[in-house]
C-alpha positions in Angstrom: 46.3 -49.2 10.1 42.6 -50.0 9.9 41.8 -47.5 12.5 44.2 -45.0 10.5 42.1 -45.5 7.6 38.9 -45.3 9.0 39.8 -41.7 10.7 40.7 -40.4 6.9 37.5 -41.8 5.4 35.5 -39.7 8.7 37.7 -36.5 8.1 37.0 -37.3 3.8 33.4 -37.1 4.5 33.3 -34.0 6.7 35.1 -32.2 4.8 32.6 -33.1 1.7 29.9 -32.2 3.5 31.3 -29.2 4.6 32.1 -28.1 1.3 28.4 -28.5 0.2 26.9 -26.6 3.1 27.1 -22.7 2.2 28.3 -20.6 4.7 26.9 -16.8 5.1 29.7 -15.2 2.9 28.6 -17.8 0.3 25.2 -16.3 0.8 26.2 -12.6 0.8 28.2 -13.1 -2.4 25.3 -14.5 -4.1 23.6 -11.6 -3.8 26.8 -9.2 -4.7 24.7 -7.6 -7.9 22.4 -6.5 -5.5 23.3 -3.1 -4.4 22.0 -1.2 -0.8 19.2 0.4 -1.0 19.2 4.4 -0.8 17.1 6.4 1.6 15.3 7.7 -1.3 14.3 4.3 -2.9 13.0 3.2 1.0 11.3 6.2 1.8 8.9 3.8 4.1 11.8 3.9 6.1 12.6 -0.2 6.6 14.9 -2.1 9.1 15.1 -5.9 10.7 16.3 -7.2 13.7 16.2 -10.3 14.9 14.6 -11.1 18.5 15.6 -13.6 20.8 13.0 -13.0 23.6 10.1 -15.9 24.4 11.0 -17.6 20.9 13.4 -16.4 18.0 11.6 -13.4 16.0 12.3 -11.4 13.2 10.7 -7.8 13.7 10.2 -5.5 10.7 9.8 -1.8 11.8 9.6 1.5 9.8 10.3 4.6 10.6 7.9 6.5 8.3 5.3 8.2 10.7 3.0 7.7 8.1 2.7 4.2 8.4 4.3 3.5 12.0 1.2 4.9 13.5 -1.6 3.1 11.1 -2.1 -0.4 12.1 -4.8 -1.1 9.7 -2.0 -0.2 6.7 0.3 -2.4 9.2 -1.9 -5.3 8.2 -2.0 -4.8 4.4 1.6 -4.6 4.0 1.9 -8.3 5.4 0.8 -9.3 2.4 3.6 -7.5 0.7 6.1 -9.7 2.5 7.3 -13.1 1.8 10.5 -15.5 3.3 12.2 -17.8 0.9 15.0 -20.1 1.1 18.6 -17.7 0.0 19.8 -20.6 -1.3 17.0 -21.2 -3.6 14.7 -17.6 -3.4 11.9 -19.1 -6.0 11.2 -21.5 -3.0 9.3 -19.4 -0.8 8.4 -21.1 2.6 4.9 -20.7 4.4 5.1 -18.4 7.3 2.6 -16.3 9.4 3.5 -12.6 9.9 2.1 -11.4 13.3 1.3 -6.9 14.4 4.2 -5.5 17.4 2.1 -2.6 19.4 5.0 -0.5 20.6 4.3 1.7 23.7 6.4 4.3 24.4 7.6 6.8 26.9 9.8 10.1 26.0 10.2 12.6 29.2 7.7 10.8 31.3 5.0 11.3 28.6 3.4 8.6 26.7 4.1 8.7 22.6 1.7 8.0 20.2 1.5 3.8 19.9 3.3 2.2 17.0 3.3 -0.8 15.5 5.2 -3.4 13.0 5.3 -6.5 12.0 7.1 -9.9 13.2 8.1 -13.2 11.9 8.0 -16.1 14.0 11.3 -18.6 13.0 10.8 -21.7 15.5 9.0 -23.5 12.6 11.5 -22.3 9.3 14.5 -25.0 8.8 16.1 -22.7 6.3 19.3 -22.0 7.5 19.6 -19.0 5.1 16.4 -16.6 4.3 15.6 -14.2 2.0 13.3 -11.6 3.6 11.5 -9.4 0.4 9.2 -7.1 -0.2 7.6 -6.1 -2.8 7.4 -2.1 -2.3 5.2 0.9 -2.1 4.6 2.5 -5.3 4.4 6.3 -5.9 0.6 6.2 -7.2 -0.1 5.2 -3.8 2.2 7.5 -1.8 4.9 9.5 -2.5 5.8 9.9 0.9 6.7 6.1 1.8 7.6 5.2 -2.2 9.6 2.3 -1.4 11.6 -0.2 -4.3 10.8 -3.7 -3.9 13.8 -4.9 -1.4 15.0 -7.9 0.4 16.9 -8.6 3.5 19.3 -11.9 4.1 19.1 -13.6 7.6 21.3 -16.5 9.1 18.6 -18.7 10.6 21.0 -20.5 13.8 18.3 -20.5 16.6 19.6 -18.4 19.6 22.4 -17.3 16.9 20.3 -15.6 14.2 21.3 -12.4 12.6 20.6 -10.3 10.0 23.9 -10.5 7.5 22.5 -7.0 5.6 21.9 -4.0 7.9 20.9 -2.5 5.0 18.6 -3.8 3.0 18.8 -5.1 -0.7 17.4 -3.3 -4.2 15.2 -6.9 -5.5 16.2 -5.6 -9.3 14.8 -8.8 -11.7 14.9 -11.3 -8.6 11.2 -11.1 -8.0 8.1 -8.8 -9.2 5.2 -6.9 -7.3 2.6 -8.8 -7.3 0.2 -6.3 -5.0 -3.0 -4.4 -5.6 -2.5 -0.9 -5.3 -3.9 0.7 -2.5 -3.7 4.3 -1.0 -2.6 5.3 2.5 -4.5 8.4 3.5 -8.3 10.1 2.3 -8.1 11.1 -1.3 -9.7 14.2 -3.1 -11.3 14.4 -6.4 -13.0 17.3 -8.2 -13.9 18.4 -11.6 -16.6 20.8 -13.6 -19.8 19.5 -14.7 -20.6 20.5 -18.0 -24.1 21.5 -17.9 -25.5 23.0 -20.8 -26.0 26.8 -20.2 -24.0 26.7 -16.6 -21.1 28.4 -15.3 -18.2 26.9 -13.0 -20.6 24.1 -12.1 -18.1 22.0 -10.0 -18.2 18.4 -7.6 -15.5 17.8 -4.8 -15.1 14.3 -3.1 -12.9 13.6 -0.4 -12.9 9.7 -0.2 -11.7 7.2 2.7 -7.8 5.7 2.4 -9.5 2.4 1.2 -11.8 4.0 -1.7 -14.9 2.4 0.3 -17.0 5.6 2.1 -17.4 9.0 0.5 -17.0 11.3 3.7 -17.1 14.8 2.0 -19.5 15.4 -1.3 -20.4 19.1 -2.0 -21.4 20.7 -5.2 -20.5 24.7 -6.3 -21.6 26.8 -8.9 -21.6 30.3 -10.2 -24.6 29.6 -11.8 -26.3 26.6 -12.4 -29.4 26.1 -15.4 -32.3 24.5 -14.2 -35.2 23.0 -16.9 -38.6 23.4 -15.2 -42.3 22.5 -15.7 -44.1 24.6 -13.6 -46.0 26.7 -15.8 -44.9 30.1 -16.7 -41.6 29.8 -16.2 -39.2 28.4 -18.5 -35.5 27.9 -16.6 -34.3 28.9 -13.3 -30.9 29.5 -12.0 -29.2 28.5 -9.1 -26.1 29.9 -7.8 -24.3 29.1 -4.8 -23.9 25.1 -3.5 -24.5 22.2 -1.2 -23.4 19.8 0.9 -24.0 15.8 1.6 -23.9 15.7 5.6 -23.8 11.7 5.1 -21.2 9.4 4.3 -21.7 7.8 1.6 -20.9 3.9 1.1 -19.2 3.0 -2.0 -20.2 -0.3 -3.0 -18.8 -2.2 -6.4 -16.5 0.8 -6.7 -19.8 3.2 -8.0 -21.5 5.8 -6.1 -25.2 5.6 -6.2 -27.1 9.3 -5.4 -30.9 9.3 -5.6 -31.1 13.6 -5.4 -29.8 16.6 -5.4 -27.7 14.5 -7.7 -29.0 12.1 -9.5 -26.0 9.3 -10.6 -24.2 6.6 -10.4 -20.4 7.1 -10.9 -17.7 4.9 -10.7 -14.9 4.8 -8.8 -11.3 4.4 -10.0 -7.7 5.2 -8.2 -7.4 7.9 -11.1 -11.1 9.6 -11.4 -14.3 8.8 -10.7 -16.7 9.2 -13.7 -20.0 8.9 -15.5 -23.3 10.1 -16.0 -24.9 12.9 -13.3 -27.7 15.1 -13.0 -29.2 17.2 -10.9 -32.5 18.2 -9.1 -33.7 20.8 -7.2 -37.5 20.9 -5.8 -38.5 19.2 -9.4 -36.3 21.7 -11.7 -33.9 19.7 -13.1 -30.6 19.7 -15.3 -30.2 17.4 -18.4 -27.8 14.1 -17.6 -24.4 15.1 -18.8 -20.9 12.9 -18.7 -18.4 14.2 -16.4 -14.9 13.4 -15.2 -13.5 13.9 -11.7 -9.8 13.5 -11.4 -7.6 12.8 -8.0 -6.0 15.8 -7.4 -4.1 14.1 -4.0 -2.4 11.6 -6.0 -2.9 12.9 -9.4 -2.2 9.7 -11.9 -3.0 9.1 -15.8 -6.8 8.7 -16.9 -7.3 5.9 -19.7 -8.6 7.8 -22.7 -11.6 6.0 -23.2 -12.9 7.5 -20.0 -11.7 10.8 -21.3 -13.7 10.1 -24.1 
């Protein structure tokens, strides 16, 4: 009879314990307001597996060539990323996300290298993860615009698995938290408005990270120069020039010491401020001018506008 007894109280407290351990349909259902993400809101093109070679590994991939092929943008995003416990996703647990170089070979010729991320899972004890990420937003590329997302994974060692093939749209479950950043060069270019000019206009191609200025020329269709040479009172310059240099952007503002004479700053949206310039001592009068991003063309704050 004891024995009897003591068998119920074991199969009581399983079954207790069992009821308070979720399983992966527990999981999946807590997430049921959170609908699949469309091709159009993951234009970054984002999948996960899980890997069970030399150590269990979750592998992020995308299938944008844009960023596939860029490991330096590969790197960035891994700040974008973050695991949290599913059963709890405001508990977010401290992992390390690691670069996959992917080598391949189509028709016996070698493909351009790719890469992606991974996620080492020997050291999580969550048995249930939340996978997010906090997007790509269309001020920084319209080609790999992607909605904050989120993937759920059943951590079970050598029995992982990924419980949504298709990722999940984050809605109000957690906020971007990134600083914007671009993914390719970036073109800016505007009109000077020199007293007395014509189509007096300044083109800037900048680097992906708005750090080097690797294309600055200047155009006009005629351009009024004050002078102090005696006898003549203004010449005028038509035609343009080029900076052969890069130019390093430091503090976001571009320093020039001549033919232009400025120092501008340096936003996502324009670059702006006060510029002159100076030709074999004839010289314009400093003016204020606005140079807009015509790659990814985004709103101007109107006190810059002035």
């Amino acid at each position: 009879m004891r024995k009897l007894q003591n068998s119920l109280m074991i199969m009581l407290i399983t079954a207790v314990f069992s009821g308070c351990s979720p399983t992966a349909k527990d999981i999946l259902k807590k997430y049921d307001a959170n609908g699949d993400v469309s091709s159009d809101a993951n234009k970054a093109g984002i999948s996960l597996e899980v890997q069970d070679l030399l150590g269990a590994k979750i592998l992020i991939n995308y299938s944008s060539q844009l960023l596939d092929t860029n490991k330096e943008i590969i790197e960035k995003l891994s700040e974008r990323w973050f695991v949290a416990n599913a059963e709890n996703p405001d508990v977010r647990l401290p992992v390390k996300f690691g670069i996959m170089t992917f080598n391949t070979i189509k028709n016996n010729v070698a493909q351009p290298v790719t890469y992606g991320q991974f996620i080492n899972m020997d050291s999580i004890k969550a048995r249930f993860l939340l996978i997010g990420f906090e997007g790509i937003g269309s001020t920084e590329s319209k080609e790999a615009e992607t909605k904050p997302l989120f993937f759920l994974v059943e951590n079970n060692k050598s029995k992982s698995k990924v419980l949504t093939f298709n990722p999940r749209l984050a809605g109000k479950l957690f906020t971007a938290g990134y600083d914007p950043m671009f993914f390719y060069k970036q073109e800016y270019s505007g009109e000077i408005p020199f007293e007395k000019s014509k189509n007096v206009s300044l083109h800037f191609t900048l680097s992906a990270d708005l750090k080097k200025v690797t294309k600055l020329g200047l155009s006009a269709e005629e351009l009024h120069l004050l002078t102090t040479r005696q006898g003549i009172s203004n010449v005028k310059f038509s035609g343009g020039f080029n900076y052969s240099d890069s130019i390093d952007i430091i503090n976001n503002k571009i320093t020039l010491n001549g033919p232009l004479f400025c120092e501008l700053t340096v936003t996502n949206a324009c670059i702006y401020g006060t510029i002159k310039v100076e030709i074999e001592g004839d010289t314009t009068k400093a003016v204020y001018a606005v140079f807009k991003n015509t790659t990814t063309p985004q709103e101007i704050p109107e006190n810059i506008l002035k």
